[in-house]
C-alpha positions as CSV (number, residue, x, y, z in Angstrom):
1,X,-44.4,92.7,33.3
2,X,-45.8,92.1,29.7
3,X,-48.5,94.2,28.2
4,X,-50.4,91.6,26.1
5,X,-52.2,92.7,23.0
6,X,-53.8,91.4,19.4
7,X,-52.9,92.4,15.9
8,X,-56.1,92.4,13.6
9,X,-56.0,93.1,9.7
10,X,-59.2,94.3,8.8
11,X,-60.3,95.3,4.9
12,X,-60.9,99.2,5.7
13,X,-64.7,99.0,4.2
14,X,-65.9,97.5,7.3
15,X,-65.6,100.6,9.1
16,X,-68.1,102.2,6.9
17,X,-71.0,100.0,8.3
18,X,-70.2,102.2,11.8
19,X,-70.5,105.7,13.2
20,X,-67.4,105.1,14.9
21,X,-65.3,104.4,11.9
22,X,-61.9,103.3,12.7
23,X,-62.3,104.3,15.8
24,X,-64.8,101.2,16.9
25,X,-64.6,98.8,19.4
26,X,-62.8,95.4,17.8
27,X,-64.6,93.0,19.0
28,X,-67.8,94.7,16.4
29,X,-65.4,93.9,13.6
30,X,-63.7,91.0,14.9
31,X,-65.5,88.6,12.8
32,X,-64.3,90.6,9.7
33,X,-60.4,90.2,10.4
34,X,-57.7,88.3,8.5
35,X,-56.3,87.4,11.4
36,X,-56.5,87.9,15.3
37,X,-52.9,87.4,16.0
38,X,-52.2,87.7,20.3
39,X,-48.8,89.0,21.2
40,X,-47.8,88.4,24.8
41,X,-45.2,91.5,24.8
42,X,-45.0,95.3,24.9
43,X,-48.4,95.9,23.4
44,X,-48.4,99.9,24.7
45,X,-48.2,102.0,21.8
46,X,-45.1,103.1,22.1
47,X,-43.4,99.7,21.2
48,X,-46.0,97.9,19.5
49,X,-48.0,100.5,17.8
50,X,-44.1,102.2,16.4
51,X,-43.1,98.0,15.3
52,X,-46.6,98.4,13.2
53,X,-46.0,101.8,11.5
54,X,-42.2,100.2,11.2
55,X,-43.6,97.3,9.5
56,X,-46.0,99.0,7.3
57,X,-43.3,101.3,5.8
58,X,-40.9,98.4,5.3
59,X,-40.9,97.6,1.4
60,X,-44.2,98.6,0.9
61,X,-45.8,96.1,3.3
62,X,-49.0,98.5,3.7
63,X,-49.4,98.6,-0.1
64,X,-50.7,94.9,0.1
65,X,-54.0,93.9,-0.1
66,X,-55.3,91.7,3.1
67,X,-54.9,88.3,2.5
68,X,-50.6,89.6,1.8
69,X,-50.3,91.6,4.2
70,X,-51.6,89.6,6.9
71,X,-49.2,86.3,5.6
72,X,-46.2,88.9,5.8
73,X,-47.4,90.1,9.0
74,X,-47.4,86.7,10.7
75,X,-43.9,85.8,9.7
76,X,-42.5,89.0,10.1
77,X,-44.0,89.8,13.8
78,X,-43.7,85.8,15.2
79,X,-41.8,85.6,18.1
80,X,-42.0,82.9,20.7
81,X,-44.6,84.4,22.9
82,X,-47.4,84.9,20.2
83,X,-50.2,82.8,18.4
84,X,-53.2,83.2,16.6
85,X,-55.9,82.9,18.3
86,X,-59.5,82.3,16.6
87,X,-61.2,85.1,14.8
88,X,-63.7,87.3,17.7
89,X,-61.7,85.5,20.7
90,X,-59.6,88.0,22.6
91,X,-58.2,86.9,26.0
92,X,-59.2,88.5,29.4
93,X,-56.1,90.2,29.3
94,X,-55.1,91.9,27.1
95,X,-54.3,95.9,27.3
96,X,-54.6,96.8,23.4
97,X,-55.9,95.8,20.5
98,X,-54.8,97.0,17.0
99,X,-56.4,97.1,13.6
100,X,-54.2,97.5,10.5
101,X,-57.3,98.8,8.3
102,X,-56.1,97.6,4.7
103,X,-57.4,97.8,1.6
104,X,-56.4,101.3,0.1
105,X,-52.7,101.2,-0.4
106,X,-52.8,105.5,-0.2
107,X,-54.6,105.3,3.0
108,X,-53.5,102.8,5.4
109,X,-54.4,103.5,9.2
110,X,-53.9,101.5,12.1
111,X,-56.3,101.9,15.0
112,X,-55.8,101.0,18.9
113,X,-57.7,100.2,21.4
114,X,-57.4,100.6,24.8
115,X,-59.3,97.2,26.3
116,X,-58.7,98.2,30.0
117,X,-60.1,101.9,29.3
118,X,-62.4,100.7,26.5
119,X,-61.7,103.6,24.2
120,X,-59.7,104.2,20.9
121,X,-56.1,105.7,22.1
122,X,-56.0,106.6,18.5
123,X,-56.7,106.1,14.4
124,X,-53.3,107.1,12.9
125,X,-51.4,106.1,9.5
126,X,-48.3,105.2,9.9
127,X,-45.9,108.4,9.9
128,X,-47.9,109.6,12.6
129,X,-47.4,106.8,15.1
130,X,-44.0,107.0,14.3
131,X,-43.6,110.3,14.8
132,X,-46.0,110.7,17.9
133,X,-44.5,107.5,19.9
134,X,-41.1,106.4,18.7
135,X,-39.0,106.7,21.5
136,X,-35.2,106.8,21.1
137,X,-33.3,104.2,22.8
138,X,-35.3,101.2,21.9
139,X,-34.2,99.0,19.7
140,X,-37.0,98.3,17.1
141,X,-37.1,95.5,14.5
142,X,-35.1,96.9,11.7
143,X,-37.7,95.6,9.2
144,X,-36.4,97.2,5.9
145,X,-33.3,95.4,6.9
146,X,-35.3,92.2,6.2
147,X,-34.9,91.2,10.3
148,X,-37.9,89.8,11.9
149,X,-39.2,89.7,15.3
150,X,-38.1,86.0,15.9
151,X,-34.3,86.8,14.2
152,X,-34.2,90.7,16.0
153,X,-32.5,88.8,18.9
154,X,-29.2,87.9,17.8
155,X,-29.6,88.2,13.5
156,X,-30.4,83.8,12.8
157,X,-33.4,82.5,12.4
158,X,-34.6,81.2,15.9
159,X,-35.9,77.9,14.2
160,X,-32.8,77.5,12.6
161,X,-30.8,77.5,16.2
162,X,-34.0,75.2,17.5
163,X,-33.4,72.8,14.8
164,X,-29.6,72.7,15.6
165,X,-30.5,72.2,19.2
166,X,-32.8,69.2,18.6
167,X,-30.2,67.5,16.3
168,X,-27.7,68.0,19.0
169,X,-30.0,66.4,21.4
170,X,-31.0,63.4,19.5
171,X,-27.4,62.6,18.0
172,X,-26.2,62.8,21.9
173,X,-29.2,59.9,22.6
174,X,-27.9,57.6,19.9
């Protein structure tokens, strides 16, 4: 069963305009993000918000300002089952929604919220989610190790194996 969710990056000064803070509802701030960016997999915290905090940590990928950290994101989090879907559209089904808050490279948090529930499961930086919801015996993307979600697999690049599969096709047609 897949637990779908969204990835937003949001600059952090947004969350001043709300009571709430980082704690708000998405879809208040939706037409603020950088990028709405659906994953079809493992959204529940403990995979997807840990693969986050992972990511932020990784060579100083939360030390970015927006417009960086949300290109690095996308390549570094694309896997077969994800897209981006227009900014302030979210699905019907999705479970969780995340905001990487950016814009202070000291004070990075990542929000999520629980769709289904409609409440914030929690506003943490990164450390915290690691240290709250990693859970041994998964096998994370190893993200300082420069692997991606699309290469965590088997190590190549899953474009690379597509291409060779399409030349291999059309070579056998000809």
């Amino acid at each position: 069963m897949s637990t779908r969710n969204n990835i937003m990056v949001i600059d952090r000064k947004h969350s001043s305009d709300y009571e709430e803070g980082f704690a708000i509802n998405p879809e208040a701030v939706a037409d603020k993000a950088y990028v709405n960016m659906y994953m079809h997999h493992d959204g529940y915290p403990e995979w997807q918000g840990v693969q986050i905090a992972n990511w932020l940590l990784a060579k100083g990928n939360g030390y970015q300002d927006g417009t960086r950290l949300t290109s690095k994101l996308v390549h570094d989090m694309y896997y077969d089952s994800c897209y981006l879907q227009r900014i302030g559209h979210f699905q019907s089904d999705i479970e969780y929604i995340y905001i990487i808050w950016s814009g202070d490279r000291d004070k990075i948090h990542v929000s999520c919220w629980n769709v289904w529930h409609s409440k914030c499961e929690f506003v943490l930086k990164p450390e915290k989610i690691i240290s709250k919801y990693m859970v041994d015996g998964y096998e994370y993307t190893d993200f300082a190790n420069n692997q991606t979600r699309s290469t965590q697999r088997d190590g190549t690049l899953d474009a690379l194996n597509y291409a060779k599969k399409l030349v291999s096709i059309l070579s056998q047609q000809y």
